[in-house]
C-alpha positions in Angstrom: -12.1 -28.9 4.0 -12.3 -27.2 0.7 -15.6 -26.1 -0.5 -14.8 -26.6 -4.4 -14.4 -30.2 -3.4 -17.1 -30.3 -1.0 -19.3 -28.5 -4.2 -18.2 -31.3 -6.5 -18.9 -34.5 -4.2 -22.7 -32.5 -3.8 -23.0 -32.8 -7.6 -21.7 -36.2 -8.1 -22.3 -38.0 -5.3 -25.1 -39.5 -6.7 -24.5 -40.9 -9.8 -21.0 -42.2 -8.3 -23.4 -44.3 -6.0 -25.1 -45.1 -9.5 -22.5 -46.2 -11.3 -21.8 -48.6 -7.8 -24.9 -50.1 -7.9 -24.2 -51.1 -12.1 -20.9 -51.9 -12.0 -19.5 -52.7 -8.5 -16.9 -50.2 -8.2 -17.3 -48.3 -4.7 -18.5 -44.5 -4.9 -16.3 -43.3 -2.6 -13.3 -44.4 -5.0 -15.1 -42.8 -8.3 -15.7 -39.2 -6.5 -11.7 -39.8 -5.2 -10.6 -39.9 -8.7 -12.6 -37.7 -10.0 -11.7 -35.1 -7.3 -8.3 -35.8 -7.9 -7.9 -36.4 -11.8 -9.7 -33.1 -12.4 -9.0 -30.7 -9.3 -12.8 -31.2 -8.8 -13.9 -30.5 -12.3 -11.7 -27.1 -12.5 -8.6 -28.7 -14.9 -9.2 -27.8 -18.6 -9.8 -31.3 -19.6 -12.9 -31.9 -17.3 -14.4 -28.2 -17.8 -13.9 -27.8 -21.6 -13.7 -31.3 -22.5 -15.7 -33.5 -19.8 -13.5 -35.8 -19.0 -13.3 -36.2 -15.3 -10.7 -39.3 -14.8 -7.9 -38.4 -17.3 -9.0 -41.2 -19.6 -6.6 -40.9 -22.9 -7.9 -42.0 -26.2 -6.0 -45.7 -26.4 -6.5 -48.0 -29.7 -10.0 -48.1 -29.0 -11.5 -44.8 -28.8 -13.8 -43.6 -31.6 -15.2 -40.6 -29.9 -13.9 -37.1 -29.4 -10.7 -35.9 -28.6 -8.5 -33.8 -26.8 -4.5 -33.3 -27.1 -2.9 -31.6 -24.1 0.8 -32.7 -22.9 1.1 -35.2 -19.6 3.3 -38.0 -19.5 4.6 -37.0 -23.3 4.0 -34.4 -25.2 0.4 -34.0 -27.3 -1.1 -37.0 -25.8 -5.2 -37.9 -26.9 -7.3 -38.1 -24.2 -11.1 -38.8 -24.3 -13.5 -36.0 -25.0 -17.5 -36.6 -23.9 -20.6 -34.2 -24.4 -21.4 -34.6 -21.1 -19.4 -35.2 -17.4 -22.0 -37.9 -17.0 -20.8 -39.9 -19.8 -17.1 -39.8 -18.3 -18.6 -41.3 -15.2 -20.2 -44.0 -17.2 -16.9 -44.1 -19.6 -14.7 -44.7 -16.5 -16.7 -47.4 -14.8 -16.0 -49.5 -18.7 -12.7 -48.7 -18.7 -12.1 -50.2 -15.2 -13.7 -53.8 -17.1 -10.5 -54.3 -18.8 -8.7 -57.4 -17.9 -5.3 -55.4 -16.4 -8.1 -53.9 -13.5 -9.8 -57.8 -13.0 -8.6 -58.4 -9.9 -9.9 -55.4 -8.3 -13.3 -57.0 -8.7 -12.3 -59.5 -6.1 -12.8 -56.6 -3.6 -15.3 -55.7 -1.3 -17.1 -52.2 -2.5 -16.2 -50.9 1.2 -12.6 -52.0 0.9 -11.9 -48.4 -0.6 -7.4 -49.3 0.3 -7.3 -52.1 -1.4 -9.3 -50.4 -4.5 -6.7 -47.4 -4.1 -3.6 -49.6 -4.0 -4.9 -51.9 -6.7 -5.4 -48.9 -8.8 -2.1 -47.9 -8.1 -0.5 -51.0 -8.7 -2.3 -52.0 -12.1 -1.1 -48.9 -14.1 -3.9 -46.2 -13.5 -1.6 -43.0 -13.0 1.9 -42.9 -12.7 2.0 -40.8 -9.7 3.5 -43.1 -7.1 1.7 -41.3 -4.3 -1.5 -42.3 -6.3 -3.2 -44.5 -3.8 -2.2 -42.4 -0.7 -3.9 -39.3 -2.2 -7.3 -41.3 -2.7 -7.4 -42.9 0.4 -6.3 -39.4 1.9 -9.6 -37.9 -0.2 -12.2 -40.7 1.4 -11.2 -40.0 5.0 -11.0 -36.3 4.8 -14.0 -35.9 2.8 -15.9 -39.3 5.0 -16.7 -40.5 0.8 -16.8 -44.5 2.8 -20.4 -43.0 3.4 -21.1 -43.4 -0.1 -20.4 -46.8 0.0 -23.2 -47.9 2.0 -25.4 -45.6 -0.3 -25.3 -42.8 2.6 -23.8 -39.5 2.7 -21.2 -38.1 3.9 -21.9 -36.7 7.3 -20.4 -33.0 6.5 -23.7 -32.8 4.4 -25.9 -34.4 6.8 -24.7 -31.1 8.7 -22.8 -33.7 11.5 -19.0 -33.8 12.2 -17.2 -34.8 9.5 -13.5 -35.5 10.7 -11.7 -35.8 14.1 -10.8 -32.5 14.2 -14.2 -31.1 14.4 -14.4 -32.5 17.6 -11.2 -30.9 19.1 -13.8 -29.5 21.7 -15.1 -32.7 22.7 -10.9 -34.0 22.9 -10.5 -31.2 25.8 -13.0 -32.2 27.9 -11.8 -34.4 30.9 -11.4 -37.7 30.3 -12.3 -40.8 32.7 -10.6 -43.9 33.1 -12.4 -46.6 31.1 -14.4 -49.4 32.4 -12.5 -52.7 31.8 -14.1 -54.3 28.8 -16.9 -57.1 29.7 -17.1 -58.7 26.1 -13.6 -58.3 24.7 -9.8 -59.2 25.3 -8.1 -56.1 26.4 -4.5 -55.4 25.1 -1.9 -53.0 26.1 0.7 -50.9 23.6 2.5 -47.9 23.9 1.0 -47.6 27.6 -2.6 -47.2 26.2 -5.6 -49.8 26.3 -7.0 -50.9 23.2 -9.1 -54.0 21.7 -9.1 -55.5 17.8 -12.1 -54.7 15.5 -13.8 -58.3 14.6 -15.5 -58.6 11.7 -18.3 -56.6 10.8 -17.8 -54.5 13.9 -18.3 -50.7 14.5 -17.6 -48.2 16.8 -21.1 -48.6 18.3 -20.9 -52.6 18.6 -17.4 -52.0 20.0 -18.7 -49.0 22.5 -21.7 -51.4 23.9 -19.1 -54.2 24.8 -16.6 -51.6 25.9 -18.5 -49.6 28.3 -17.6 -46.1 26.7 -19.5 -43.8 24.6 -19.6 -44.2 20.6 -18.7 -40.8 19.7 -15.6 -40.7 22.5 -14.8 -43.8 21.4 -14.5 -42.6 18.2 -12.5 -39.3 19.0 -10.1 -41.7 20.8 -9.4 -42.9 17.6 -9.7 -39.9 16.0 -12.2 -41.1 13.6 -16.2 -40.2 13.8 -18.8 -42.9 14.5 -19.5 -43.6 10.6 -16.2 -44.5 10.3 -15.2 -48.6 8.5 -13.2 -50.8 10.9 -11.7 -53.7 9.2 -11.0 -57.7 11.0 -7.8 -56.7 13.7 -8.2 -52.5 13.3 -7.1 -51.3 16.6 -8.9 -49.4 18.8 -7.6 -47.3 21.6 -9.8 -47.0 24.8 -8.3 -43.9 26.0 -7.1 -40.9 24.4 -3.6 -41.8 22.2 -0.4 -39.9 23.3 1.1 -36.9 21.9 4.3 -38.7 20.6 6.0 -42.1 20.1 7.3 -44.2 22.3 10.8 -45.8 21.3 10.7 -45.6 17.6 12.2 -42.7 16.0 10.4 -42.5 12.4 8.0 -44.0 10.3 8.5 -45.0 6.2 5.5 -44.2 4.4 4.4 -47.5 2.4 1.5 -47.6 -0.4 -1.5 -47.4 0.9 -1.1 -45.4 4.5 -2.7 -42.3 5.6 -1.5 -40.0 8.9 -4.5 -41.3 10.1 -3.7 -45.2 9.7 0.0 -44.3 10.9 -1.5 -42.1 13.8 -3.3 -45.7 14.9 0.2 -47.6 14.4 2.0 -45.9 16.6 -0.9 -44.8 19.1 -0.2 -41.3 18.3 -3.2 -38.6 17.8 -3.3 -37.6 14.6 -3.5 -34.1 14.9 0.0 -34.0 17.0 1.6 -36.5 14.0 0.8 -33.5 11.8 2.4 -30.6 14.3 5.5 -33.1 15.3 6.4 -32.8 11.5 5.7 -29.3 10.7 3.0 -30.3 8.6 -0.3 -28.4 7.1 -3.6 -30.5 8.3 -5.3 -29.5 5.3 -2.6 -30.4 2.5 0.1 -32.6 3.1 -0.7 -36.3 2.0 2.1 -38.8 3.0 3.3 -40.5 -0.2 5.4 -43.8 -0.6 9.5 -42.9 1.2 8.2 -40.2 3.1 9.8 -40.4 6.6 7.9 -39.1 9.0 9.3 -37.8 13.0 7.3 -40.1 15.6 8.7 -37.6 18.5 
């Protein structure tokens, strides 16, 4: 992970978790964009000028300004005196009508807030909504939804390849499941997340321990599972089965494609030449499945 980042979700954490609480919109989306819109508060705009979301000025604006090319040439953006008013700034600005839908969400839905984001206009950067979702898992900012955080600060694992170790040790045939219908893909065991489920209410039913039930999945323990999320009782394989390739869509991760396919994650990354710490699939990417 990169410590500038990791610095800047230290710093804002909180009152991205404040602004939640006063106006609904999840934490772990607020830090997202503001890691991304600002390169975690290094671009010129955020450190001279405050502005921490790439607000521009619009009709509207009757504060401070700043001119700097993007889209066009010269545009206005939004000045502030303080990065704290940019956080309270961008949580307005998401109260115009075009964003109204979003509302609809759940504050721990942090795709749907990602691809809404995307699809209402917020950037132009088609790729948009893969980088923020890509920013939440890596950085485990879903933590920050349940007013908790992340677990890389908590000094605990904080992605599934901090527990490569715990991957190599031997693993056992599962115990057949006691409180769940058992289905089989790709030649690997697996069960659907119900609602409100975790790894630890899925673990107790399964008969296998949370946290290697988790690097199955190549997630940790903390992480969200959704209504029909599937999860793999047994380590994934190293490649795919019959299909050749995957299209990225709006919306996916290589962890979300890695579950697809029943691939581990880390193996999706090296099949495709790919850095761990970088890449971010974006929309018509075609990714190698073996």
């Amino acid at each position: 992970m990169n410590a500038a980042y990791q610095a800047y979700i230290r710093k804002y954490a909180n009152e991205a978790i404040l602004q939640m609480k006063r106006h609904k919109i999840p934490a772990s989306i607020t830090i997202a964009q503001g890691l991304l819109e600002s390169n975690a508060g290094a671009s010129t705009l955020a450190s001279v000028h405050n502005n921490h979301f790439g607000i521009k000025c619009h009709k509207s604006w009757q504060g401070n300004r700043a001119y700097k090319d993007d889209d066009e040439m010269g545009e206005c953006f939004r000045s502030y005196d303080s990065p704290l008013d940019s956080y309270t700034d961008h949580s307005y600005f998401l109260q115009q009508p075009r964003y109204k839908s979003l509302f609809q969400l759940s504050l721990d839905d942090y795709q749907g807030w990602a691809k809404g984001l995307q699809r209402c206009g917020y950037a132009t950067d088609k790729g948009y909504a893969n980088k923020l979702i890509a920013l939440v898992e890596l950085y485990s900012l879903y933590e920050l939804d349940r007013e908790a955080s992340p677990s890389w600060m908590r000094g605990k694992a904080s992605s599934p390849s901090s527990t490569r170790e715990k991957k190599r040790e031997k693993q056992t045939t599962p115990k057949a499941p006691q409180k769940r219908t058992q289905y089989n893909c790709y030649g690997l065991e697996y069960v659907l997340a119900e609602e409100g489920d975790s790894f630890a209410t899925i673990a107790r039913d399964v008969n296998i321990d949370e946290e290697k039930l988790a690097t199955f999945n190549d997630a940790t323990v903390d992480f969200p599972l959704k209504k029909g999320d599937v999860i793999y009782l047994q380590r994934k394989n190293k490649h795919g089965d019959s299909t050749p390739d995957h299209v990225v869509s709006v919306g996916e991760s290589m962890h979300s494609i890695s579950q697809l396919y029943g691939i581990r994650v880390e193996y999706l990354y090296k099949i495709n030449g790919l850095d761990i710490e970088s890449y971010v699939p974006l929309e018509g990417d075609v990714l190698r499945l073996w």
